[in-house]
BAFI-3210 file (N, C-alpha, C; in Angstrom, 3 decimals, decimal comma, padded with zeros to 6 digits):
// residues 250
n [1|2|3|4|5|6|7|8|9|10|11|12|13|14|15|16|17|18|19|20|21|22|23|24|25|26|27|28|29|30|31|32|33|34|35|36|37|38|39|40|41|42|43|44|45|46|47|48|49|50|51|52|53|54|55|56|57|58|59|60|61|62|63|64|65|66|67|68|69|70|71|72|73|74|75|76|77|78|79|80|81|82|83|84|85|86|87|88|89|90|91|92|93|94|95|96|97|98|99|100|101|102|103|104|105|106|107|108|109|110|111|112|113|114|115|116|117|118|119|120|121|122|123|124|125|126|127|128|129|130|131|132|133|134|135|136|137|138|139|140|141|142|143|144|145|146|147|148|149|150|151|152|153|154|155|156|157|158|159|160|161|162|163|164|165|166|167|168|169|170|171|172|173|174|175|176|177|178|179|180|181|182|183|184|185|186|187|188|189|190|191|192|193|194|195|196|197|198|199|200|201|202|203|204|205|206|207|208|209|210|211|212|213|214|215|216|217|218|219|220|221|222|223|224|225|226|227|228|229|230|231|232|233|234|235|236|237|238|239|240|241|242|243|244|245|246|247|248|249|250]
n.u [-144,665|-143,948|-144,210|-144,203|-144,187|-144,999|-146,873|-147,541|-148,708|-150,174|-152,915|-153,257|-153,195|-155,325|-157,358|-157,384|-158,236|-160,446|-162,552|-162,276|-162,907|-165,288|-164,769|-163,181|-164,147|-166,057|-164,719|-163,439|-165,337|-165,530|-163,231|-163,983|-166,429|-166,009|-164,239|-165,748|-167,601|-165,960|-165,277|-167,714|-168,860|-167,422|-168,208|-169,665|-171,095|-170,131|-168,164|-165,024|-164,348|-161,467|-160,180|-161,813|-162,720|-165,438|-166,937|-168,938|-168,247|-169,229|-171,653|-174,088|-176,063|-175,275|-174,218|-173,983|-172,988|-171,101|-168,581|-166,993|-164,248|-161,786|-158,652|-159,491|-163,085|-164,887|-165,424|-166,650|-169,103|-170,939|-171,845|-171,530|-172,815|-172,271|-174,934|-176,064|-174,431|-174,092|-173,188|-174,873|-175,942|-176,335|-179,079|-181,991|-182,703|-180,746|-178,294|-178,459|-177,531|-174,243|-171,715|-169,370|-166,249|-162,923|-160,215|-156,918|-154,983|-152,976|-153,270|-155,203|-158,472|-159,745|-161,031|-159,679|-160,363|-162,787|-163,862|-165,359|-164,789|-162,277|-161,384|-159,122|-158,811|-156,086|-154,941|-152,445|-150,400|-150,280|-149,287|-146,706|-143,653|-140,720|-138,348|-137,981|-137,934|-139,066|-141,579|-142,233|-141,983|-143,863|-146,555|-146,613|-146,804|-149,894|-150,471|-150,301|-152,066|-154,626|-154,739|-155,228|-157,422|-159,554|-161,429|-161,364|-160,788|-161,602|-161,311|-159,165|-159,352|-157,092|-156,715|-154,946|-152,812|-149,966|-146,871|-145,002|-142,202|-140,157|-140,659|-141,283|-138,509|-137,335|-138,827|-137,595|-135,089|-134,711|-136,682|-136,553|-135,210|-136,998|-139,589|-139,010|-138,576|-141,242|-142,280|-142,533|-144,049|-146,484|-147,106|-147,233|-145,573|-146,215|-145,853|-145,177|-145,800|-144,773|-146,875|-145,782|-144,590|-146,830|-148,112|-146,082|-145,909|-148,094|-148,534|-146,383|-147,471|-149,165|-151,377|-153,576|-153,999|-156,760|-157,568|-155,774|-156,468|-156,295|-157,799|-158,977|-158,479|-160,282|-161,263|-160,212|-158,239|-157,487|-156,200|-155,450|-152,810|-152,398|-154,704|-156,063|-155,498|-156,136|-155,262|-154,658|-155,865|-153,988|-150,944|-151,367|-151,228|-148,837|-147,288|-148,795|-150,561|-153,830|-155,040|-156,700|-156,509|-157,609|-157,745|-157,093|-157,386|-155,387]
n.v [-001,301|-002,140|-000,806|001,226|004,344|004,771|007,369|008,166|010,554|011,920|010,755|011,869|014,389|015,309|014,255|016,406|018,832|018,867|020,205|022,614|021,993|023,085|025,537|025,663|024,748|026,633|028,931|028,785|028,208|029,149|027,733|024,795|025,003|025,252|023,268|021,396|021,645|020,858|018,454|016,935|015,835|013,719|011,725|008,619|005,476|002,882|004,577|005,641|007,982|008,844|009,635|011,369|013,827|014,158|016,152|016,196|016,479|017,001|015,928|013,876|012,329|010,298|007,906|004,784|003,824|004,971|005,080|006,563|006,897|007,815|008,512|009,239|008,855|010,033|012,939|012,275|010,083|011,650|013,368|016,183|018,236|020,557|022,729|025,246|027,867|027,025|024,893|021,738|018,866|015,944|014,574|012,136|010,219|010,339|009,480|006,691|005,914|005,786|004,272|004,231|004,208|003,409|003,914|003,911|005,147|004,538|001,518|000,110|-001,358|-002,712|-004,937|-006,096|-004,114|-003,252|000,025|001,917|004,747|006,472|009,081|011,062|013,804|016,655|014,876|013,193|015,120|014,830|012,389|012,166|011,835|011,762|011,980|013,696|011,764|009,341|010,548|010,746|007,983|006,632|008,138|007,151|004,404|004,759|005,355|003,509|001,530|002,561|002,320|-000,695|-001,200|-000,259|-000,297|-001,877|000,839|002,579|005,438|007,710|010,285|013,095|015,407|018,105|020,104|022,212|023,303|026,641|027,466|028,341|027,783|025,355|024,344|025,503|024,098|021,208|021,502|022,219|020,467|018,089|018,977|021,085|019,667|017,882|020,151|021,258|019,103|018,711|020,462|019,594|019,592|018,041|018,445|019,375|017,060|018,504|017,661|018,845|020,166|019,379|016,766|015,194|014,706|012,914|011,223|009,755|008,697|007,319|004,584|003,876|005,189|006,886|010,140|012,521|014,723|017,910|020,387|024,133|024,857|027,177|029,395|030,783|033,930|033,976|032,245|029,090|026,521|023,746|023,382|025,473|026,748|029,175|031,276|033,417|033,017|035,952|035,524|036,173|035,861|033,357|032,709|032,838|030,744|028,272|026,277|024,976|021,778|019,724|016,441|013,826|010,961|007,849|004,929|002,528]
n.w [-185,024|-181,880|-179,596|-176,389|-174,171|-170,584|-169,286|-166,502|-165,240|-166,514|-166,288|-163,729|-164,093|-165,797|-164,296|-162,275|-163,785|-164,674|-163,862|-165,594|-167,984|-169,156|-169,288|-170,771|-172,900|-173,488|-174,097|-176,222|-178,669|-181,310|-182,827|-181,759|-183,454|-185,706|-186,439|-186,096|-188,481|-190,070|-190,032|-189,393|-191,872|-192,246|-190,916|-190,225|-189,518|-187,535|-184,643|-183,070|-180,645|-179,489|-176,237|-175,760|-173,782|-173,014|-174,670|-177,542|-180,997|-183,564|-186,173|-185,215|-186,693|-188,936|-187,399|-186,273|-183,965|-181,101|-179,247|-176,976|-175,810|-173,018|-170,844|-168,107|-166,703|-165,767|-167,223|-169,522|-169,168|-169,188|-171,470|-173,579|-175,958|-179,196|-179,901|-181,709|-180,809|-178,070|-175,852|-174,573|-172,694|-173,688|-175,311|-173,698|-175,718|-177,700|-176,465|-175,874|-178,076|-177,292|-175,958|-173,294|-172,356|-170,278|-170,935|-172,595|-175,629|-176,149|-174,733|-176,095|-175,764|-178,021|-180,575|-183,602|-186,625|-185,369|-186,320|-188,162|-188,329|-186,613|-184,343|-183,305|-181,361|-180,547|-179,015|-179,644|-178,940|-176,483|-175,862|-174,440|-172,982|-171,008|-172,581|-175,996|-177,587|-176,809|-177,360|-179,518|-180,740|-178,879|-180,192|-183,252|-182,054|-180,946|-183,710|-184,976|-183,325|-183,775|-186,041|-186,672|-185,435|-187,186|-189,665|-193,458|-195,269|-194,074|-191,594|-190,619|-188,265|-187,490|-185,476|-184,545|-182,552|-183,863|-183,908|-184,808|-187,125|-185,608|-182,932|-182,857|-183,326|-181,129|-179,075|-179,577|-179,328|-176,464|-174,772|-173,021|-170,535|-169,970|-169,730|-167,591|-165,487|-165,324|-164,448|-162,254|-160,914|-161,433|-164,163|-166,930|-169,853|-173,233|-176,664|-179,229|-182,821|-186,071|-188,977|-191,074|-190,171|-188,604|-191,307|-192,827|-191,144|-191,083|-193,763|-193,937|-192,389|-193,789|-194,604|-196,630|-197,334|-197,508|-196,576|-195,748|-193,358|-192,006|-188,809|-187,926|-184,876|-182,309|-180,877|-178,274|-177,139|-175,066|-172,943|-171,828|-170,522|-168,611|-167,577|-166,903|-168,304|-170,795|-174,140|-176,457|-180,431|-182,179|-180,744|-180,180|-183,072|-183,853|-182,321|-181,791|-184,490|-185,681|-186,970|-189,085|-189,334|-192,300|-193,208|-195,258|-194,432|-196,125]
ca.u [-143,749|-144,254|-143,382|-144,532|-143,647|-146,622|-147,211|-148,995|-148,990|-151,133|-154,110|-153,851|-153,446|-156,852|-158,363|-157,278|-158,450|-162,087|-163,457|-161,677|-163,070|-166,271|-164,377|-162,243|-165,003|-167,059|-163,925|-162,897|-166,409|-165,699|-162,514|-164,407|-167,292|-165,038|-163,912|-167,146|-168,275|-164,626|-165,338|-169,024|-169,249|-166,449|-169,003|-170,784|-171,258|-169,150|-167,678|-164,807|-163,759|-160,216|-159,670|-162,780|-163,015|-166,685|-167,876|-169,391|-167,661|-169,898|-172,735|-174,336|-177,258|-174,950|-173,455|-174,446|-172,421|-170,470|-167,793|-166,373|-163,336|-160,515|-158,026|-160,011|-164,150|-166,179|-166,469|-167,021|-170,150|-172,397|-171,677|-172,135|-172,390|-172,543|-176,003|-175,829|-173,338|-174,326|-172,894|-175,702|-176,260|-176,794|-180,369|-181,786|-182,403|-179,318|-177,609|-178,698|-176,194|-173,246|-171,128|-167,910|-165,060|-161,959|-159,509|-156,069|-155,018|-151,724|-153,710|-156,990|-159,565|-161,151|-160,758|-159,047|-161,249|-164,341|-164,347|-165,366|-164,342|-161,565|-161,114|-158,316|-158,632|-155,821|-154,560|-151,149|-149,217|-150,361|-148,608|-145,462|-143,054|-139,927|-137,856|-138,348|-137,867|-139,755|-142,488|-142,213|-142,154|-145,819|-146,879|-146,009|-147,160|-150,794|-151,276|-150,836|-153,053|-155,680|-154,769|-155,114|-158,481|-160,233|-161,835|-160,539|-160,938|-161,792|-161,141|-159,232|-159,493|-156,878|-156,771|-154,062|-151,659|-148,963|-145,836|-144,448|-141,160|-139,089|-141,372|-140,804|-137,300|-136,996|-139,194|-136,492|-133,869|-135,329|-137,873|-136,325|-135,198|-138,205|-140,409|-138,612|-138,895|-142,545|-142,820|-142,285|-145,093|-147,907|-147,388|-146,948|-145,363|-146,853|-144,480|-146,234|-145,295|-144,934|-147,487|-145,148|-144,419|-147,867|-148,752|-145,490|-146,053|-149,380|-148,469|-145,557|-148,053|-149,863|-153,038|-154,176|-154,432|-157,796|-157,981|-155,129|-157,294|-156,134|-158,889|-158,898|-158,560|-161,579|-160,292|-159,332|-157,667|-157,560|-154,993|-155,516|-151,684|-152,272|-156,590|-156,291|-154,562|-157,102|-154,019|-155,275|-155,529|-152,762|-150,383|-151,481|-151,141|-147,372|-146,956|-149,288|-151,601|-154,456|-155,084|-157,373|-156,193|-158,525|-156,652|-157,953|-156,706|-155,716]
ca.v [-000,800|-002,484|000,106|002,800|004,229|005,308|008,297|008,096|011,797|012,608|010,645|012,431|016,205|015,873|014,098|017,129|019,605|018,549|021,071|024,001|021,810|023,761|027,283|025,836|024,859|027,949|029,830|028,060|027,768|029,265|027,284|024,251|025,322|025,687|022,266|020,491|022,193|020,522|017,148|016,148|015,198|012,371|011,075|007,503|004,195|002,673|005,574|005,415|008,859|008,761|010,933|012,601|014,870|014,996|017,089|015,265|018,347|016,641|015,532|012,015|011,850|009,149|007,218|003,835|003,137|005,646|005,002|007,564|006,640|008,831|007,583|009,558|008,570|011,235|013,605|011,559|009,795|012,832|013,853|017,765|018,214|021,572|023,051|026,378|028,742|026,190|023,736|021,451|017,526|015,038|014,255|010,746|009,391|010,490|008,910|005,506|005,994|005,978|003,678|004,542|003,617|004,187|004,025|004,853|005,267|003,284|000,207|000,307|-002,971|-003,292|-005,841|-005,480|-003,831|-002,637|000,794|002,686|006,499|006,549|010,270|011,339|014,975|017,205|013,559|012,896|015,865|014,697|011,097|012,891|010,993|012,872|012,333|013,855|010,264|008,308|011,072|010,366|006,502|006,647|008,773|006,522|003,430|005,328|005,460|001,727|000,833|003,251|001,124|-001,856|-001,238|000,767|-001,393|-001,826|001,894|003,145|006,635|008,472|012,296|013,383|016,748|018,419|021,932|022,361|024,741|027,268|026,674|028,487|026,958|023,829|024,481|025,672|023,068|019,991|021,875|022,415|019,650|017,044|019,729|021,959|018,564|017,589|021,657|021,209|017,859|019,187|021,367|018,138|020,149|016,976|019,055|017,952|016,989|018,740|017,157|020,137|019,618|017,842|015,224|014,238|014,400|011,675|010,005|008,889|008,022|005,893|004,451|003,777|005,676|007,995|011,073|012,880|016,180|018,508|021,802|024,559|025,150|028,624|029,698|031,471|035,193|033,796|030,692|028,080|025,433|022,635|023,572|027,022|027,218|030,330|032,252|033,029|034,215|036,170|034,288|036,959|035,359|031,946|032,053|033,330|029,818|027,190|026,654|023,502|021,284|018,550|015,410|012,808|010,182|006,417|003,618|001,584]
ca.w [-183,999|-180,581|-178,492|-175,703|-172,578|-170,157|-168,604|-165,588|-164,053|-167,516|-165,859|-162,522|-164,573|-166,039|-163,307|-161,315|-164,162|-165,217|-163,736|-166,479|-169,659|-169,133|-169,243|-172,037|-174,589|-174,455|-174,434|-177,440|-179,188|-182,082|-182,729|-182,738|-184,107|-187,302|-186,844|-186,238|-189,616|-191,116|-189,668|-189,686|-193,423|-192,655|-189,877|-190,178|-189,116|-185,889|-184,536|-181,968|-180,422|-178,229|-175,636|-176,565|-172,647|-172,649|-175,440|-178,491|-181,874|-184,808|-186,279|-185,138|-187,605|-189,818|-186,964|-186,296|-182,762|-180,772|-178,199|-176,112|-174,506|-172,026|-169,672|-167,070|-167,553|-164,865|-167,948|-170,493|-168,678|-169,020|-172,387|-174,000|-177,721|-179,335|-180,284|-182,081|-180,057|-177,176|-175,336|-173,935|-171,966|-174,615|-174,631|-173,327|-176,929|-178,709|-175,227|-176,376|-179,259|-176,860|-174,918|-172,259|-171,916|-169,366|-172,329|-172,978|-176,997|-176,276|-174,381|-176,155|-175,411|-178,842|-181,393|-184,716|-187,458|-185,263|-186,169|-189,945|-188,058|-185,520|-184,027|-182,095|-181,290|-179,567|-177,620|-179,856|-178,107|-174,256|-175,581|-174,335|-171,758|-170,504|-173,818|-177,300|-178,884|-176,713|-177,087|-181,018|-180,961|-178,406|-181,092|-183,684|-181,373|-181,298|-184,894|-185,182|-182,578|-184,636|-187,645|-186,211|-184,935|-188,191|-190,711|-194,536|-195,931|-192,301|-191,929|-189,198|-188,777|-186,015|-185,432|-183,993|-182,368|-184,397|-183,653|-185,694|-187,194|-184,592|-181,831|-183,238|-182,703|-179,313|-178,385|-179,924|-178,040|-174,466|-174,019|-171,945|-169,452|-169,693|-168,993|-165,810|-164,535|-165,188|-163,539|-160,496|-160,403|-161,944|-165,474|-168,242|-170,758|-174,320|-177,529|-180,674|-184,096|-187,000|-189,656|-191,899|-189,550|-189,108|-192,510|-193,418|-190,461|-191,790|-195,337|-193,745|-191,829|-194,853|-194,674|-197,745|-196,967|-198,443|-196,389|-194,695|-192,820|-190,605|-188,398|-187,476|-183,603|-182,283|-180,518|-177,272|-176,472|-173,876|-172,953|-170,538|-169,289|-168,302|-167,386|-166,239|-169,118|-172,358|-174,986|-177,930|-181,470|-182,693|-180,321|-180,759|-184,164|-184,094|-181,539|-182,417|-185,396|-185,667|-188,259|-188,824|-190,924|-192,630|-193,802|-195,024|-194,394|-197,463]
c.u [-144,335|-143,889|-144,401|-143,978|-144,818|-146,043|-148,129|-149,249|-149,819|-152,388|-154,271|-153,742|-154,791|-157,586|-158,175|-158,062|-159,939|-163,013|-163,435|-162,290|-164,367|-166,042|-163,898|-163,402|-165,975|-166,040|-163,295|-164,008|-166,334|-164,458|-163,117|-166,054|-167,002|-164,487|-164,837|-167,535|-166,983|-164,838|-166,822|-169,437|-168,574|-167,459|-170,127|-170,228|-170,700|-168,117|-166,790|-164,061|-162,800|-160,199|-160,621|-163,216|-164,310|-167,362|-167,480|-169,055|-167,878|-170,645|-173,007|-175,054|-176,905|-174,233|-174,606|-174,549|-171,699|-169,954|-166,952|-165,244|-161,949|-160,058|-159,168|-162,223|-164,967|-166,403|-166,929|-168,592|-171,471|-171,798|-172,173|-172,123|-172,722|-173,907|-176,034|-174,955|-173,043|-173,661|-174,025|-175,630|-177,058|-178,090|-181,089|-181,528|-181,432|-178,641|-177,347|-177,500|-174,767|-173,094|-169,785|-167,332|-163,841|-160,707|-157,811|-155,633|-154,022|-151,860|-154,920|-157,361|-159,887|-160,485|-160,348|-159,818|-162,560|-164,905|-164,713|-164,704|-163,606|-161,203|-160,470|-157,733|-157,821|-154,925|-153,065|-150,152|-149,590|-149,438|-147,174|-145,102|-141,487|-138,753|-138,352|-138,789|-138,589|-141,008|-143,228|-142,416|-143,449|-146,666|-147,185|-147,122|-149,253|-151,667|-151,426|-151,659|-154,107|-155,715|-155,294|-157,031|-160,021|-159,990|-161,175|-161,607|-161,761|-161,501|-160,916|-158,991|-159,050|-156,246|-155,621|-152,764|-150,228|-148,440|-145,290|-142,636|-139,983|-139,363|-140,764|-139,453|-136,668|-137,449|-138,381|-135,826|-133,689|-136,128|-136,826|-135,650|-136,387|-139,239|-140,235|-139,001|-140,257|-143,181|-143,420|-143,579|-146,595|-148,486|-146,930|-146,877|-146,175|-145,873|-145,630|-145,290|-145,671|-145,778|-147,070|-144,669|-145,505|-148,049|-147,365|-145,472|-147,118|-149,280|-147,477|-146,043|-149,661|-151,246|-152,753|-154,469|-155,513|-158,003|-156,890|-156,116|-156,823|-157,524|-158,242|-159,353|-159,770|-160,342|-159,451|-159,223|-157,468|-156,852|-155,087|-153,992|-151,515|-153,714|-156,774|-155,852|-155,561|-155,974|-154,889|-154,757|-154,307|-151,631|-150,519|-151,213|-149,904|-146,673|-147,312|-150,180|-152,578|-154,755|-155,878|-156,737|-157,359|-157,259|-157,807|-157,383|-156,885|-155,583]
c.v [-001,112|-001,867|001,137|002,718|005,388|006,613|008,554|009,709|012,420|012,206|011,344|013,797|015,866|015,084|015,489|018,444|019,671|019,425|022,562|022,600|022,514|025,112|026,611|025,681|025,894|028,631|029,707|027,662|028,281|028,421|025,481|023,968|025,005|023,796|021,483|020,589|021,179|019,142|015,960|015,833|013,628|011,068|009,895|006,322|003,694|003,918|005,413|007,009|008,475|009,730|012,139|014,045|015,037|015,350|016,310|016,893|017,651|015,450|013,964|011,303|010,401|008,012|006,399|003,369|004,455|005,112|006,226|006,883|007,965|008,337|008,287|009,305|009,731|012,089|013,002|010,555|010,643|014,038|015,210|017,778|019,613|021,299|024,745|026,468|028,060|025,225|022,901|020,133|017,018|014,336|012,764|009,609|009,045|009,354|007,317|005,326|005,327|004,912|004,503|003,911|003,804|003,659|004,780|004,107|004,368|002,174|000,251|-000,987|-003,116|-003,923|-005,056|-005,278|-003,683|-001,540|001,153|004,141|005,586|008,101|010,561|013,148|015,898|016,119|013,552|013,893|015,542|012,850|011,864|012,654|012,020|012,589|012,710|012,146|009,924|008,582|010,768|009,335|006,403|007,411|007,576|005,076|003,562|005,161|003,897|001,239|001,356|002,274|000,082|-001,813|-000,546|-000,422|-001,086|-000,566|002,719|004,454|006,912|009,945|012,184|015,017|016,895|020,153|021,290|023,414|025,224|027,152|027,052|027,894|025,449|023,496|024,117|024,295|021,567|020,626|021,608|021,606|019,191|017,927|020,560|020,710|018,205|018,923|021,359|020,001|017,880|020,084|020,164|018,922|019,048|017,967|018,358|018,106|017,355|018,247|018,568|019,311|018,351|016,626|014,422|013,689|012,955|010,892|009,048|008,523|006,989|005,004|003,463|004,214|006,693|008,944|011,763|014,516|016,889|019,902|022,327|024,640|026,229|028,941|030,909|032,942|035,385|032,016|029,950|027,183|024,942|023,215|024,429|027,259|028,664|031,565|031,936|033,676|034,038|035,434|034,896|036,286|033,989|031,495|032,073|031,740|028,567|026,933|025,146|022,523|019,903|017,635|014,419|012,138|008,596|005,481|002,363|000,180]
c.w [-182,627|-179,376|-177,440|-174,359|-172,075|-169,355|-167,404|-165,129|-165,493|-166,692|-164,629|-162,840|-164,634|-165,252|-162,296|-162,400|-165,297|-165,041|-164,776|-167,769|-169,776|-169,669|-170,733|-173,345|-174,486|-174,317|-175,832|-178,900|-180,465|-183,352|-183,296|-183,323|-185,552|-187,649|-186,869|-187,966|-190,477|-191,014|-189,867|-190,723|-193,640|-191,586|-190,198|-190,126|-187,681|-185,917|-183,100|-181,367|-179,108|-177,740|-175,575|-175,098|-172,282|-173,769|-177,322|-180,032|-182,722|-184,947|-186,077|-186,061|-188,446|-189,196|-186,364|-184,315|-182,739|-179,545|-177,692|-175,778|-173,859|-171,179|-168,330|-167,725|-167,033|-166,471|-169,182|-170,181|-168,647|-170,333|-172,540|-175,148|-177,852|-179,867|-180,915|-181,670|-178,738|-176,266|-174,162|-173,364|-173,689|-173,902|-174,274|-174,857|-177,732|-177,851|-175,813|-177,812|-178,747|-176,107|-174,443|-171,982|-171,596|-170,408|-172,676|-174,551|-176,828|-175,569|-175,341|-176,501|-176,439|-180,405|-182,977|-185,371|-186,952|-185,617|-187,886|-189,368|-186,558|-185,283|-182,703|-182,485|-180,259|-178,796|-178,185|-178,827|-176,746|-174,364|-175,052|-173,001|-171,645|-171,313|-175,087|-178,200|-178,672|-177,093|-178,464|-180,827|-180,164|-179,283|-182,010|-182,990|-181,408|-182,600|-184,897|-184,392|-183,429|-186,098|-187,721|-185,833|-186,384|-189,378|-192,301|-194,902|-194,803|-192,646|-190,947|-189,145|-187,312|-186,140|-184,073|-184,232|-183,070|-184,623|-184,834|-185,876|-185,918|-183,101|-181,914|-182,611|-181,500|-178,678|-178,362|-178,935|-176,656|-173,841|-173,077|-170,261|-169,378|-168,932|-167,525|-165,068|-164,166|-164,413|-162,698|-160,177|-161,089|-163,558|-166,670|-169,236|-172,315|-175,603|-178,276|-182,088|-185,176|-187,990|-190,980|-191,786|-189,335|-190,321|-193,220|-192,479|-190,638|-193,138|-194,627|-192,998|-192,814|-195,160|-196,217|-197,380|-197,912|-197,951|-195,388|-194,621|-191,987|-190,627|-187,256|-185,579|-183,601|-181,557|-179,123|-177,256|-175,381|-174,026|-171,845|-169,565|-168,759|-168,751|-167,522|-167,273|-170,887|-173,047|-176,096|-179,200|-181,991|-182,590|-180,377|-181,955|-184,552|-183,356|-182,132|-183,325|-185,349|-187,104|-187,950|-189,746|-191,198|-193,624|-193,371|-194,940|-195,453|-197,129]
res [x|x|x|x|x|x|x|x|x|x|x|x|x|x|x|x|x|x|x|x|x|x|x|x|x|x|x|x|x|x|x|x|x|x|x|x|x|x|x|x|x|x|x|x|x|x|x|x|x|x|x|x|x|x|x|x|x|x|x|x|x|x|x|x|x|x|x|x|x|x|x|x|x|x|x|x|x|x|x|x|x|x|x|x|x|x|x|x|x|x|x|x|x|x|x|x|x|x|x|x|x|x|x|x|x|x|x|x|x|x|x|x|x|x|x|x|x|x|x|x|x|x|x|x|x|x|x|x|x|x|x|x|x|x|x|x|x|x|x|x|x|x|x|x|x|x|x|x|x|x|x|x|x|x|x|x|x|x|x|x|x|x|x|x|x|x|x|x|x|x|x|x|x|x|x|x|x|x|x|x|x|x|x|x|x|x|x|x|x|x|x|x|x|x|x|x|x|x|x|x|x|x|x|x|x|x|x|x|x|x|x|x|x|x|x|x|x|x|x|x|x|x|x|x|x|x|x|x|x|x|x|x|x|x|x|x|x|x|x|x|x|x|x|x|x|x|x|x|x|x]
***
């Protein structure tokens, strides 16, 4: 599917909101704490994380090569990885592991079949342009570039918020006017796919799926579109729920 349509006012949100990913991952630390623990067993060899914000959420010990990339690079240049309860500066040696790169998931620079792990965490719902469809087909457009780039029996683990069914709902109904309201204020609404649309969008897609996981919200929550607002997991969980996928590419 040769398709997307760009979004530019996504790269000037989180260049404007770099300074709240600090609040958001220790507000969120137990969240993915839970997912690090779900993810770091799928971890080795060339490793390419999309969109990754900065903060390194599982183990390196089996990775060969690591690439960072984010349309925006400032936090991604001075990496954090968890450490216990922690969030700390990746230390000079590990460092040597890593390259950067200014990166968006629907252009991405790197040749077909470089990666064994492709990880796109959280990024599918910010592909979201000011229709439902188109927001689906950059979606969609996404995975194939991930395909395209992930070696034979590759493995991509993309983790992702997914609405509850009446959420879901509302949200088909009201996007394309709710998006424009929010425009206006430099709020890029984001399109969330319900878990059963990921999960057949990646078999039609042809990957194998090997692992669906919720990964459990820690007791307060954080949301890039609203910094300022921790909502309890109670309420989060009645809205949006997370889920990691691992899926291989046959």
């Amino acid at each position: 599917m040769s398709y997307y349509k760009s979004n530019d006012s996504q790269k000037e949100f989180f260049n404007q909101i770099i300074d709240t990913y600090r609040i958001g991952n220790e507000a969120n630390i137990d969240l993915l704490l839970n997912l690090r623990n779900a993810v770091s067993e799928f971890i080795e060899g060339d490793i390419l994380d999309i969109g990754n914000g900065g903060l390194i959420n599982f183990d390196i010990d089996k990775a060969k090569s690591v690439i960072l990339a984010d349309i925006v690079l400032d936090p991604i240049k001075n990496p954090k990885i968890i450490k216990g309860r922690s969030i700390v500066e990746l230390d000079e040696d590990h460092k040597k592991l890593f390259n950067f790169v200014e990166a968006d998931v629907l252009k991405m620079p790197f040749a077909d079949k470089s990666f064994d792990r492709v990880l796109m965490f959280n990024v599918a719902h910010h592909l979201s342009v000011e229709s439902s469809k188109d927001s689906v087909l950059n979606i969609n457009y996404a995975i194939d570039g991930i395909k395209r780039i992930l070696r034979d029996d590759g493995i991509f683990l993309i983790w992702e918020t997914c609405p509850s069914f009446p959420i879901k709902l509302a949200q088909d109904a009201g996007y394309n006017l709710l998006f424009w309201i929010l425009k206006k204020f430099n709020r890029p609404l984001p399109y969330f796919l319900a878990r059963k649309n990921i999960k057949k969008l990646l078999e039609k897609k042809g990957f194998n799926l090997i692992l669906v996981k919720e990964i459990e919200w820690g007791d307060k929550v954080y949301s890039p579109i609203f910094p300022k607002i921790l909502a309890p997991r109670w309420l989060w969980n009645k809205i949006l729920r997370t889920y990691l996928f691992v899926a291989k590419k046959n």
